[in-house]
N, C-alpha and C positions, 0 to 999 in steps of 0.2 A: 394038528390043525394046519390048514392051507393055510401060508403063507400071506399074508393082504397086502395088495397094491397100493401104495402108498401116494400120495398126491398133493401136490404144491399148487397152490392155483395165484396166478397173480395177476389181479385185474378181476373188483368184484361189481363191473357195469350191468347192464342187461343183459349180457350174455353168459358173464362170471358166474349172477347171480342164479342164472337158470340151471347151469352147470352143478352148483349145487343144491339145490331145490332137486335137482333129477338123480343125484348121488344119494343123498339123502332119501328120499322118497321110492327108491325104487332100488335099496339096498340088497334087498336078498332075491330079487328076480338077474339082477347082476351079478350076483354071486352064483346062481344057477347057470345062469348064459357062460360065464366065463371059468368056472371050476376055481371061483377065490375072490375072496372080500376083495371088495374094493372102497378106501378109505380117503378121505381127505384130512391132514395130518395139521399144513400149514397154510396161513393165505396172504397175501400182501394186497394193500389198494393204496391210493395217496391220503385218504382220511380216515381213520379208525373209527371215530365217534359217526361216520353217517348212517345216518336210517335206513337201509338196503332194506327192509322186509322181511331181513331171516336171520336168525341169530348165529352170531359168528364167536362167542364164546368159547366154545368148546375147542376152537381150531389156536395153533400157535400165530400169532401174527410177528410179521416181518417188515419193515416199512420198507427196506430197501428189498427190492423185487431179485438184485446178484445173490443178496445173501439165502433169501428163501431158495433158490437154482442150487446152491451149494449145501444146503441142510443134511446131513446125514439120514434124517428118518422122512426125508423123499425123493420118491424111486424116480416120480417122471413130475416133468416142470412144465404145468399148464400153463401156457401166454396168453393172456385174454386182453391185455394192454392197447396193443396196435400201435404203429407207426413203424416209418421203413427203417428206424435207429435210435437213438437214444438208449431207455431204459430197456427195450424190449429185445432190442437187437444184442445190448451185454449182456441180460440176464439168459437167454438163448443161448449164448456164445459162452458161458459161465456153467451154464446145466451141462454140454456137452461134454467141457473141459472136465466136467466130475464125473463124467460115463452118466446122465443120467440122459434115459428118454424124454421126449421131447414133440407134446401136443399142442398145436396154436389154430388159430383162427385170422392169421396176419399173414392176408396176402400179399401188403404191398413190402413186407419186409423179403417176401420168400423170392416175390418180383425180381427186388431189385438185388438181394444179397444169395439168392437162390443156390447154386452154384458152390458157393464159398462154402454155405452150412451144411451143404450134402454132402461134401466133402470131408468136413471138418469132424460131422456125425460117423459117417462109415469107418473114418478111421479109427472112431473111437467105438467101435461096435455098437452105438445107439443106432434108434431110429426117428425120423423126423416125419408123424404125422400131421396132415391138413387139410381133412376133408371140409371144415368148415369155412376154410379159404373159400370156396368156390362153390355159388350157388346155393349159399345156405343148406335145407336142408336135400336137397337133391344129393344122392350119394354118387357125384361121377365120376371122384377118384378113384373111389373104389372101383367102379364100372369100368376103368379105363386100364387098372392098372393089374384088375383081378379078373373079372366075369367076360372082360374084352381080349386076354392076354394072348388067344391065340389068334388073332386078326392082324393083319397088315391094314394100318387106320389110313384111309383116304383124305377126309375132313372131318373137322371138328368145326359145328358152327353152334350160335343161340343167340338168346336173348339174357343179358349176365345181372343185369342192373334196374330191377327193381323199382327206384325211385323214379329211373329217367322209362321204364312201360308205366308207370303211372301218370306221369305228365304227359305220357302221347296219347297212351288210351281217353286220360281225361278232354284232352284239345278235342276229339272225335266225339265223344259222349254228350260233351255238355256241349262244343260249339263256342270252346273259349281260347283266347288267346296264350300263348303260351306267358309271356311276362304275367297274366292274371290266376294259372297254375303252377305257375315257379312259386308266384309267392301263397298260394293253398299252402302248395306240397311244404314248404318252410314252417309255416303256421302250424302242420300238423306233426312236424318234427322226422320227415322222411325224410329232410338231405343231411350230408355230412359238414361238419363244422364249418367247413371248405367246401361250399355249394362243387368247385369243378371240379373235385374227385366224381360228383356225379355225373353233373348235365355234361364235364368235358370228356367222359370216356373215359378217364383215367382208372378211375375203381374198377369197370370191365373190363379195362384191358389187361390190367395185372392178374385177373381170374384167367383171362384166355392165355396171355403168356405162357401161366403152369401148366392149362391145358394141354395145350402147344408140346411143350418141353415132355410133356408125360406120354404123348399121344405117338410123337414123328422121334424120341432119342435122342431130345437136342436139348444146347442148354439152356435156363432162360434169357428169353432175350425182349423182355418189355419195351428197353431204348430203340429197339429196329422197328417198332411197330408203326403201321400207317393208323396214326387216330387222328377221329375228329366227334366233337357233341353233338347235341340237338337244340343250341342254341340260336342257328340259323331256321329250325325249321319254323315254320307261319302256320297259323290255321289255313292259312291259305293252300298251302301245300298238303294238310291233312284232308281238305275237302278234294283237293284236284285228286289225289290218288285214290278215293274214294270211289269217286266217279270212274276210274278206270280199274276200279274192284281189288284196288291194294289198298294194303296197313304201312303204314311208317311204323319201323322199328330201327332202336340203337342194335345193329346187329353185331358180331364177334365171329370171325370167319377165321379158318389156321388151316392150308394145307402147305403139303411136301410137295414141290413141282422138282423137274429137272434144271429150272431155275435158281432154287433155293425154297426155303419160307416163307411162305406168306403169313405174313397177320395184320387183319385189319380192323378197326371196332368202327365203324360207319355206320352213319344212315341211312338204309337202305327203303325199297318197295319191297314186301315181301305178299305173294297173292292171301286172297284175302280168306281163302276156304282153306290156307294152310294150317298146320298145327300151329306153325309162330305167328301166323297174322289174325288166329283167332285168341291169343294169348291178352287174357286182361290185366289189369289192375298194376301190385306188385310183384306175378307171380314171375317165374324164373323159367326158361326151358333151354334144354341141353340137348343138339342133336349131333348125334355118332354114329361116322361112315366107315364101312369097314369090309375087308374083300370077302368075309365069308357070314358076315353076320349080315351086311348090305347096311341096312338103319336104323337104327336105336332111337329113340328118343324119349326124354328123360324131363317132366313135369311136377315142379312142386314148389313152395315157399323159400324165397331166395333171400330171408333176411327175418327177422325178429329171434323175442327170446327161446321160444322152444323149437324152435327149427336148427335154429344154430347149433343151440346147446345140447341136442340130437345129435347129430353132426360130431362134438367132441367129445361127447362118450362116447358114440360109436367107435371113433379111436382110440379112446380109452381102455375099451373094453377088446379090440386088437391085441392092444399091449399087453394085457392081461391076459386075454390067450398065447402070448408068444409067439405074435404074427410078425414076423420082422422081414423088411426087404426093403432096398434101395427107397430114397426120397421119391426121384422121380422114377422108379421101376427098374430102371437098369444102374450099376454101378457109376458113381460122380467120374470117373479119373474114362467111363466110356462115352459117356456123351458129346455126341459130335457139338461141334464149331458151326452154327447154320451159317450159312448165307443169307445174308436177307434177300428177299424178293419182292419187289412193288406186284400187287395183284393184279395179273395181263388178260384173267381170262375173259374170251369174249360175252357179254351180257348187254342188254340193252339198258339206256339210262333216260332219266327223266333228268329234264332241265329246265328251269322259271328263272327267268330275269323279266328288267321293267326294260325298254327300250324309248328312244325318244319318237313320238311320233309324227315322223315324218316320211313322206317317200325315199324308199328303197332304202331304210333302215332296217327292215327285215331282211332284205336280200341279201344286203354284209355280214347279215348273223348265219344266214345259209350258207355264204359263200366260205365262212370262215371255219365252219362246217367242211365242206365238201373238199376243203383244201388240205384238211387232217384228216381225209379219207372216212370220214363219219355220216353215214347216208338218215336220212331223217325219216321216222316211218309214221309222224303225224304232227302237226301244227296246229295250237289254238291260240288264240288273238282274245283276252278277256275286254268288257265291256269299260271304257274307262271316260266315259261322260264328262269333259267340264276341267279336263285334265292333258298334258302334255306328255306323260307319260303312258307306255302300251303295255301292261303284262303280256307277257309271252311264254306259252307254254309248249317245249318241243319233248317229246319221244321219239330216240332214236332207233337203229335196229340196232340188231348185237354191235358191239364195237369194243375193243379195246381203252380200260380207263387212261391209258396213256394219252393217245388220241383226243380222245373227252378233255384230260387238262391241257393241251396243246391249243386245242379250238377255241377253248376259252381264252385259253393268254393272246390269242392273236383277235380274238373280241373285244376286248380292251383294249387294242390297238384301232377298232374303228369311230371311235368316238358318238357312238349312238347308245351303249349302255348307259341306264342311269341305276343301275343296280350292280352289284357282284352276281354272278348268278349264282343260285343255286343248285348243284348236279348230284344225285341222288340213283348210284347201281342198284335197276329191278335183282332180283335174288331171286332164283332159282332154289324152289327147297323141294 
Protein backbone atom coordinates (compact mmCIF):
# COMPACT_ATOMS: atom_id res chain seq x y z
CA UNK A 1 0.00 0.00 0.00
CA UNK A 2 0.92 3.85 -0.92
CA UNK A 3 2.56 5.35 1.68
CA UNK A 4 -0.19 8.25 3.20
CA UNK A 5 0.90 11.83 3.63
CA UNK A 6 0.64 12.52 6.91
CA UNK A 7 -0.50 15.94 8.29
CA UNK A 8 -0.25 18.37 11.31
CA UNK A 9 -2.62 21.15 11.11
CA UNK A 10 -2.18 23.95 13.63
CA UNK A 11 -4.81 26.44 13.72
CA UNK A 12 -8.36 25.07 13.66
CA UNK A 13 -10.24 28.82 12.72
CA UNK A 14 -12.19 29.08 9.47
CA UNK A 15 -9.68 28.26 7.53
CA UNK A 16 -8.20 25.26 9.69
CA UNK A 17 -11.48 24.10 9.87
CA UNK A 18 -12.35 24.09 6.06
CA UNK A 19 -9.02 22.40 5.54
CA UNK A 20 -10.32 19.68 7.19
CA UNK A 21 -13.82 19.38 6.16
CA UNK A 22 -11.98 19.24 2.48
CA UNK A 23 -9.49 16.41 3.75
CA UNK A 24 -12.08 14.49 5.12
CA UNK A 25 -14.75 14.80 2.54
CA UNK A 26 -12.84 14.55 -0.39
CA UNK A 27 -10.60 11.67 0.83
CA UNK A 28 -10.28 9.33 -1.93
CA UNK A 29 -10.76 11.86 -5.10
CA UNK A 30 -7.15 13.01 -3.27
CA UNK A 31 -6.01 9.99 -3.18
CA UNK A 32 -6.71 9.64 -7.00
CA UNK A 33 -5.29 13.20 -7.84
CA UNK A 34 -2.14 12.54 -5.99
CA UNK A 35 -1.35 8.48 -6.14
CA UNK A 36 -1.52 8.32 -1.91
CA UNK A 37 -3.75 8.97 1.02
CA UNK A 38 -3.64 11.75 2.31
CA UNK A 39 -4.24 11.99 6.22
CA UNK A 40 -4.39 14.23 8.98
CA UNK A 41 -2.65 12.56 12.02
CA UNK A 42 -2.40 15.63 14.67
CA UNK A 43 -3.90 19.09 15.23
CA UNK A 44 -3.28 21.93 17.69
CA UNK A 45 -5.63 25.15 18.43
CA UNK A 46 -5.52 27.40 21.81
CA UNK A 47 -8.90 25.60 23.19
CA UNK A 48 -9.57 21.97 22.77
CA UNK A 49 -13.11 22.06 24.24
CA UNK A 50 -14.46 24.72 21.34
CA UNK A 51 -17.31 23.83 19.16
CA UNK A 52 -15.68 24.12 15.65
CA UNK A 53 -18.45 22.05 13.92
CA UNK A 54 -16.40 19.04 13.12
CA UNK A 55 -15.28 16.39 15.18
CA UNK A 56 -11.68 16.52 16.16
CA UNK A 57 -11.46 13.12 18.10
CA UNK A 58 -10.11 11.06 16.09
CA UNK A 59 -6.88 13.38 15.43
CA UNK A 60 -3.86 13.46 18.31
CA UNK A 61 -4.13 16.99 19.78
CA UNK A 62 -1.06 19.10 20.61
CA UNK A 63 -1.63 22.35 22.69
CA UNK A 64 1.67 23.59 21.89
CA UNK A 65 1.77 24.29 18.05
CA UNK A 66 6.50 23.51 18.20
CA UNK A 67 5.62 20.24 19.60
CA UNK A 68 2.84 19.07 16.87
CA UNK A 69 6.02 20.67 14.03
CA UNK A 70 8.13 18.17 15.62
CA UNK A 71 5.74 14.93 15.86
CA UNK A 72 7.34 12.02 14.38
CA UNK A 73 3.98 10.61 12.65
CA UNK A 74 3.83 14.21 10.56
CA UNK A 75 5.26 14.58 7.30
CA UNK A 76 4.28 18.28 6.68
CA UNK A 77 3.19 21.08 9.28
CA UNK A 78 0.08 22.90 8.18
CA UNK A 79 0.29 26.93 9.77
CA UNK A 80 -3.05 28.11 9.75
CA UNK A 81 -2.22 30.38 12.90
CA UNK A 82 -1.06 33.62 11.46
CA UNK A 83 0.94 36.46 12.57
CA UNK A 84 4.37 37.71 11.45
CA UNK A 85 6.03 35.75 15.00
CA UNK A 86 5.24 34.27 17.99
CA UNK A 87 3.89 30.83 17.86
CA UNK A 88 3.67 30.52 14.26
CA UNK A 89 6.79 31.78 13.30
CA UNK A 90 8.61 28.86 15.89
CA UNK A 91 6.52 26.26 15.01
CA UNK A 92 7.59 26.86 11.15
CA UNK A 93 11.06 27.30 12.30
CA UNK A 94 10.79 23.92 14.43
CA UNK A 95 8.97 21.81 11.28
CA UNK A 96 11.93 22.84 9.18
CA UNK A 97 14.60 22.15 11.83
CA UNK A 98 12.91 18.36 11.73
CA UNK A 99 13.02 18.13 7.77
CA UNK A 100 9.51 18.30 7.68
CA UNK A 101 7.52 20.23 4.84
CA UNK A 102 5.91 23.05 5.32
CA UNK A 103 2.10 24.53 4.23
CA UNK A 104 0.90 28.02 5.47
CA UNK A 105 -1.48 30.55 4.67
CA UNK A 106 0.68 33.39 6.60
CA UNK A 107 1.61 35.91 4.49
CA UNK A 108 2.58 38.59 6.74
CA UNK A 109 5.11 36.11 8.45
CA UNK A 110 6.44 34.98 4.81
CA UNK A 111 6.52 39.24 4.30
CA UNK A 112 8.50 39.98 6.77
CA UNK A 113 10.64 36.62 7.59
CA UNK A 114 10.56 35.51 4.04
CA UNK A 115 13.99 35.21 3.09
CA UNK A 116 15.33 33.54 6.33
CA UNK A 117 12.67 30.54 5.90
CA UNK A 118 13.64 29.86 2.34
CA UNK A 119 16.67 29.61 3.27
CA UNK A 120 16.47 27.71 6.24
CA UNK A 121 13.91 25.12 4.16
CA UNK A 122 16.37 24.44 1.16
CA UNK A 123 18.93 23.67 3.28
CA UNK A 124 17.11 21.43 4.90
CA UNK A 125 15.68 19.80 1.72
CA UNK A 126 12.03 20.71 2.62
CA UNK A 127 9.76 22.84 0.90
CA UNK A 128 7.82 25.93 1.87
CA UNK A 129 4.35 26.15 0.21
CA UNK A 130 1.90 29.30 0.05
CA UNK A 131 -0.47 29.49 -2.29
CA UNK A 132 -3.05 30.64 0.12
CA UNK A 133 -1.01 33.55 1.16
CA UNK A 134 -2.05 35.38 -1.74
CA UNK A 135 -5.50 36.07 -3.15
CA UNK A 136 -7.25 33.33 -1.48
CA UNK A 137 -8.42 31.20 -3.85
CA UNK A 138 -6.92 32.47 -7.10
CA UNK A 139 -3.98 30.05 -7.83
CA UNK A 140 -1.19 32.80 -8.78
CA UNK A 141 1.58 31.25 -7.19
CA UNK A 142 1.25 28.75 -8.93
CA UNK A 143 0.57 30.78 -12.20
CA UNK A 144 3.76 32.66 -11.63
CA UNK A 145 6.10 30.19 -10.57
CA UNK A 146 4.78 27.20 -12.82
CA UNK A 147 2.40 27.95 -15.98
CA UNK A 148 4.29 31.55 -16.26
CA UNK A 149 8.01 30.01 -15.79
CA UNK A 150 9.16 30.64 -19.27
CA UNK A 151 8.32 34.48 -19.43
CA UNK A 152 10.38 37.40 -18.50
CA UNK A 153 7.46 39.19 -16.07
CA UNK A 154 7.07 42.83 -16.84
CA UNK A 155 4.47 43.84 -13.99
CA UNK A 156 2.56 42.21 -11.68
CA UNK A 157 -0.54 44.50 -10.62
CA UNK A 158 -4.31 43.71 -8.82
CA UNK A 159 -6.59 44.31 -6.59
CA UNK A 160 -5.24 41.94 -3.17
CA UNK A 161 -7.63 42.98 -0.52
CA UNK A 162 -11.05 42.12 -0.53
CA UNK A 163 -12.39 43.84 2.47
CA UNK A 164 -10.86 47.35 1.40
CA UNK A 165 -13.15 46.44 -2.87
CA UNK A 166 -15.79 46.10 -0.64
CA UNK A 167 -15.95 49.36 1.20
CA UNK A 168 -15.15 51.11 -2.17
CA UNK A 169 -17.54 49.32 -4.35
CA UNK A 170 -20.01 49.76 -1.34
CA UNK A 171 -19.32 53.91 -1.19
CA UNK A 172 -20.26 53.82 -5.22
CA UNK A 173 -23.33 51.44 -4.80
CA UNK A 174 -25.13 52.73 -2.04
CA UNK A 175 -23.92 56.46 -2.22
CA UNK A 176 -22.37 56.25 1.41
CA UNK A 177 -19.78 57.49 3.16
CA UNK A 178 -16.88 55.73 3.90
CA UNK A 179 -16.80 56.04 7.95
CA UNK A 180 -20.73 54.57 7.50
CA UNK A 181 -19.14 51.44 5.53
CA UNK A 182 -16.15 50.99 7.71
CA UNK A 183 -18.45 50.41 10.28
CA UNK A 184 -21.01 47.77 7.94
CA UNK A 185 -18.03 46.14 6.79
CA UNK A 186 -17.00 45.69 10.97
CA UNK A 187 -20.57 44.67 11.69
CA UNK A 188 -20.34 41.98 9.18
CA UNK A 189 -17.06 40.78 10.39
CA UNK A 190 -14.78 41.47 7.02
CA UNK A 191 -12.00 43.49 8.69
CA UNK A 192 -9.09 41.95 10.61
CA UNK A 193 -8.83 42.37 14.33
CA UNK A 194 -6.56 45.41 13.49
CA UNK A 195 -9.06 47.28 11.11
CA UNK A 196 -5.30 48.72 9.35
CA UNK A 197 -4.07 45.52 8.25
CA UNK A 198 -6.89 46.20 5.97
CA UNK A 199 -8.16 49.82 5.11
CA UNK A 200 -3.95 50.75 5.74
CA UNK A 201 -2.74 48.45 2.90
CA UNK A 202 -0.81 46.52 4.83
CA UNK A 203 -2.41 43.04 4.41
CA UNK A 204 -2.10 43.73 0.37
CA UNK A 205 1.08 44.71 0.41
CA UNK A 206 2.54 41.68 2.12
CA UNK A 207 0.53 39.58 -0.70
CA UNK A 208 2.30 41.93 -3.44
CA UNK A 209 5.63 41.73 -1.62
CA UNK A 210 5.70 37.75 -2.37
CA UNK A 211 4.37 38.53 -5.54
CA UNK A 212 7.23 40.75 -6.25
CA UNK A 213 9.96 38.54 -4.88
CA UNK A 214 8.34 35.36 -6.99
CA UNK A 215 7.77 37.47 -10.11
CA UNK A 216 11.27 39.86 -10.72
CA UNK A 217 14.11 37.03 -8.36
CA UNK A 218 14.23 39.21 -5.58
CA UNK A 219 14.06 39.03 -2.17
CA UNK A 220 11.24 40.10 0.01
CA UNK A 221 11.15 43.37 0.64
CA UNK A 222 7.62 44.56 2.29
CA UNK A 223 9.70 47.48 4.45
CA UNK A 224 10.72 49.25 0.90
CA UNK A 225 7.29 49.50 -0.18
CA UNK A 226 5.52 52.76 -1.14
CA UNK A 227 1.89 52.12 0.97
CA UNK A 228 -0.93 54.08 1.60
CA UNK A 229 -5.14 53.05 2.66
CA UNK A 230 -8.18 54.21 1.48
CA UNK A 231 -8.92 55.98 4.45
CA UNK A 232 -8.54 59.33 2.98
CA UNK A 233 -10.74 58.52 0.26
CA UNK A 234 -14.47 60.49 0.44
CA UNK A 235 -17.61 59.65 -1.33
CA UNK A 236 -16.79 62.67 -2.75
CA UNK A 237 -13.86 61.26 -4.58
CA UNK A 238 -15.89 58.00 -5.60
CA UNK A 239 -18.42 60.29 -7.37
CA UNK A 240 -15.82 62.64 -9.02
CA UNK A 241 -14.10 59.60 -10.67
CA UNK A 242 -17.17 58.46 -11.71
CA UNK A 243 -18.04 61.12 -13.55
CA UNK A 244 -14.86 61.01 -15.40
CA UNK A 245 -15.67 56.99 -16.01
CA UNK A 246 -13.08 55.72 -13.26
CA UNK A 247 -13.38 53.15 -10.33
CA UNK A 248 -11.35 53.84 -7.13
CA UNK A 249 -9.36 50.77 -6.31
CA UNK A 250 -6.67 49.97 -3.42
CA UNK A 251 -4.43 48.82 -6.23
CA UNK A 252 -0.87 46.69 -5.90
CA UNK A 253 1.57 47.55 -8.60
CA UNK A 254 5.46 45.61 -8.75
CA UNK A 255 7.73 46.19 -11.62
CA UNK A 256 11.65 45.77 -12.41
CA UNK A 257 12.80 49.03 -13.86
CA UNK A 258 16.52 50.09 -14.52
CA UNK A 259 15.94 52.01 -11.42
CA UNK A 260 15.27 49.05 -9.16
CA UNK A 261 11.72 47.85 -7.79
CA UNK A 262 8.87 49.22 -7.56
CA UNK A 263 6.16 48.48 -5.18
CA UNK A 264 3.40 50.30 -4.38
CA UNK A 265 -0.24 49.46 -2.88
CA UNK A 266 -2.14 52.86 -3.50
CA UNK A 267 -5.27 54.29 -4.42
CA UNK A 268 -5.50 54.46 -7.66
CA UNK A 269 -8.23 55.48 -10.85
CA UNK A 270 -8.46 52.63 -12.77
CA UNK A 271 -11.00 53.19 -16.18
CA UNK A 272 -14.07 52.04 -15.58
CA UNK A 273 -14.70 49.34 -18.55
CA UNK A 274 -11.53 47.64 -17.30
CA UNK A 275 -11.37 44.16 -15.95
CA UNK A 276 -10.20 45.79 -12.29
CA UNK A 277 -12.58 48.83 -12.32
CA UNK A 278 -15.43 46.42 -13.20
CA UNK A 279 -14.36 44.25 -10.21
CA UNK A 280 -17.15 44.09 -7.38
CA UNK A 281 -17.72 43.31 -3.90
CA UNK A 282 -14.98 41.12 -2.15
CA UNK A 283 -13.62 39.44 -5.02
CA UNK A 284 -9.88 39.50 -5.76
CA UNK A 285 -8.11 39.93 -9.27
CA UNK A 286 -4.58 39.34 -10.23
CA UNK A 287 -3.02 40.73 -13.50
CA UNK A 288 0.35 39.15 -15.11
CA UNK A 289 2.53 40.86 -17.69
CA UNK A 290 4.93 38.93 -19.36
CA UNK A 291 7.16 39.20 -22.57
CA UNK A 292 5.76 36.20 -24.31
CA UNK A 293 2.44 35.58 -22.73
CA UNK A 294 1.67 39.53 -22.87
CA UNK A 295 -1.59 39.38 -19.95
CA UNK A 296 -2.90 37.15 -17.91
CA UNK A 297 -5.43 37.82 -15.68
CA UNK A 298 -6.58 35.94 -12.85
CA UNK A 299 -10.35 36.45 -11.14
CA UNK A 300 -11.72 34.65 -8.09
CA UNK A 301 -12.62 34.76 -4.14
CA UNK A 302 -9.76 36.43 -2.23
CA UNK A 303 -10.61 35.32 1.28
CA UNK A 304 -13.26 32.94 3.04
CA UNK A 305 -13.38 29.21 4.25
CA UNK A 306 -13.43 27.27 1.00
CA UNK A 307 -11.52 29.45 -1.12
CA UNK A 308 -8.65 29.39 1.11
CA UNK A 309 -8.92 26.08 2.35
CA UNK A 310 -8.75 25.25 -1.67
CA UNK A 311 -5.70 27.00 -1.88
CA UNK A 312 -3.85 24.54 1.03
CA UNK A 313 -4.78 21.46 -0.29
CA UNK A 314 -3.92 22.43 -3.37
CA UNK A 315 -0.46 22.55 -1.82
CA UNK A 316 -1.08 19.82 -0.01
CA UNK A 317 -1.67 17.77 -2.64
CA UNK A 318 1.90 19.10 -4.49
CA UNK A 319 3.52 17.73 -1.77
CA UNK A 320 1.93 14.62 -2.09
CA UNK A 321 2.82 14.45 -5.68
CA UNK A 322 6.51 15.33 -4.98
CA UNK A 323 6.47 18.70 -6.45
CA UNK A 324 9.40 20.28 -4.81
CA UNK A 325 11.27 23.61 -5.90
CA UNK A 326 12.39 26.70 -4.35
CA UNK A 327 10.04 28.98 -2.07
CA UNK A 328 10.15 31.87 -4.21
CA UNK A 329 11.05 29.67 -7.61
CA UNK A 330 14.51 30.10 -7.80
CA UNK A 331 17.14 29.16 -5.06
CA UNK A 332 17.20 31.47 -1.41
CA UNK A 333 21.24 31.97 -1.48
CA UNK A 334 20.22 33.42 -5.71
CA UNK A 335 17.91 35.98 -5.16
CA UNK A 336 19.14 39.30 -5.81
CA UNK A 337 19.32 42.41 -3.19
CA UNK A 338 16.53 44.86 -4.98
CA UNK A 339 16.86 48.23 -4.89
CA UNK A 340 14.05 49.88 -4.16
CA UNK A 341 12.60 52.24 -6.45
CA UNK A 342 9.81 55.12 -5.89
CA UNK A 343 7.35 54.59 -8.99
CA UNK A 344 8.56 57.43 -11.60
CA UNK A 345 6.48 56.39 -14.32
CA UNK A 346 4.67 58.93 -16.14
CA UNK A 347 0.62 58.76 -15.60
CA UNK A 348 -1.74 61.41 -15.17
CA UNK A 349 -3.14 62.09 -11.52
CA UNK A 350 -6.29 63.16 -10.09
CA UNK A 351 -6.11 65.77 -7.18
CA UNK A 352 -9.09 67.31 -4.74
CA UNK A 353 -8.24 69.63 -2.15
CA UNK A 354 -10.60 72.43 -0.37
CA UNK A 355 -8.91 75.91 -0.97
CA UNK A 356 -9.75 79.13 0.78
CA UNK A 357 -12.03 81.23 -1.28
CA UNK A 358 -10.56 83.88 -2.25
CA UNK A 359 -8.89 85.78 -5.28
CA UNK A 360 -5.99 84.22 -6.84
CA UNK A 361 -5.96 81.23 -4.59
CA UNK A 362 -6.41 79.19 -7.42
CA UNK A 363 -3.64 80.57 -9.20
CA UNK A 364 -0.96 79.70 -6.37
CA UNK A 365 -2.32 76.22 -6.71
CA UNK A 366 -1.43 76.33 -10.59
CA UNK A 367 1.42 78.16 -10.20
CA UNK A 368 2.69 75.64 -7.77
CA UNK A 369 1.83 73.23 -10.25
CA UNK A 370 3.72 74.60 -13.09
CA UNK A 371 6.73 75.20 -11.07
CA UNK A 372 7.18 71.28 -10.56
CA UNK A 373 6.84 71.02 -14.09
CA UNK A 374 3.13 69.42 -13.84
CA UNK A 375 0.94 70.79 -16.64
CA UNK A 376 -3.00 70.60 -15.67
CA UNK A 377 -5.23 69.11 -18.39
CA UNK A 378 -8.56 70.06 -16.45
CA UNK A 379 -9.98 72.15 -13.53
CA UNK A 380 -13.35 71.86 -11.68
CA UNK A 381 -14.31 74.43 -8.99
CA UNK A 382 -17.27 72.44 -7.05
CA UNK A 383 -20.47 74.37 -5.83
CA UNK A 384 -19.86 75.60 -2.19
CA UNK A 385 -22.77 77.88 -1.23
CA UNK A 386 -22.76 79.64 2.15
CA UNK A 387 -19.18 78.52 2.74
CA UNK A 388 -15.34 79.89 2.75
CA UNK A 389 -14.13 76.95 1.52
CA UNK A 390 -13.70 76.03 -2.60
CA UNK A 391 -13.32 72.21 -3.40
CA UNK A 392 -11.04 71.86 -6.13
CA UNK A 393 -10.78 69.33 -8.47
CA UNK A 394 -7.55 69.22 -11.03
CA UNK A 395 -6.50 66.44 -13.62
CA UNK A 396 -3.26 66.40 -14.64
CA UNK A 397 -1.59 65.20 -17.87
CA UNK A 398 1.05 62.35 -17.54
CA UNK A 399 3.49 63.49 -15.02
CA UNK A 400 5.87 62.10 -12.84
CA UNK A 401 4.68 61.04 -9.07
CA UNK A 402 7.73 62.78 -7.82
CA UNK A 403 6.72 66.11 -9.26
CA UNK A 404 3.00 65.49 -8.03
CA UNK A 405 4.50 65.28 -4.35
CA UNK A 406 6.88 68.17 -4.73
CA UNK A 407 3.77 70.53 -6.11
CA UNK A 408 1.97 69.64 -3.15
CA UNK A 409 4.64 70.37 -0.58
CA UNK A 410 5.28 73.71 -2.08
CA UNK A 411 1.19 74.04 -1.78
CA UNK A 412 1.31 74.09 1.58
CA UNK A 413 3.58 76.60 1.42
CA UNK A 414 0.99 79.12 0.05
CA UNK A 415 -1.44 79.41 2.66
CA UNK A 416 -4.73 78.99 0.66
CA UNK A 417 -5.07 75.12 1.42
CA UNK A 418 -7.69 74.26 3.83
CA UNK A 419 -7.29 70.61 3.23
CA UNK A 420 -4.23 68.09 2.64
CA UNK A 421 -5.09 67.28 -0.77
CA UNK A 422 -5.74 64.31 -1.89
CA UNK A 423 -3.67 62.83 -5.08
CA UNK A 424 -4.67 59.71 -6.58
CA UNK A 425 -2.33 57.91 -9.92
CA UNK A 426 -5.04 57.28 -13.01
CA UNK A 427 -3.67 53.44 -13.80
CA UNK A 428 -3.30 52.29 -16.93
CA UNK A 429 -4.41 48.64 -17.23
Amino acid sequence: MTTPLRLGIAGLGTVGVGVVKIIRQKANLLAQRTGRPVVITAVSARSKDKDRGVNLEQYAWETDPVALAQRDDVDVFVELMGGDNGPAKASIEAAIAAGKDVVTANKALLAHHGQAIAAAAEEKSCVVRYEAAVAGGIPVIKALTEGLAGNDITRVMGVMNGTCNYILTRMQDAGLPYDAVFAEADALGYLEADPNLDVGGIDAGHKLALLASIAFGTQVSFDKMELEGIQRISIEDIKLAADMGFKIKLLGVAQLTGRGLEQRMTPCLVPEESPLGQLKGGTNMVVIEGDAVEQVVLRGPGAGEGPTASAVVGDICDVARGFRYPTFGIPANELAVPTPATSNSPAPYYLRMDILDRPGALAKIASALGECGVSIDRVRQRQHEGSDRAPVLIVTHKTQGSAVHDAIALMRQTNVLESEPVALRIETV
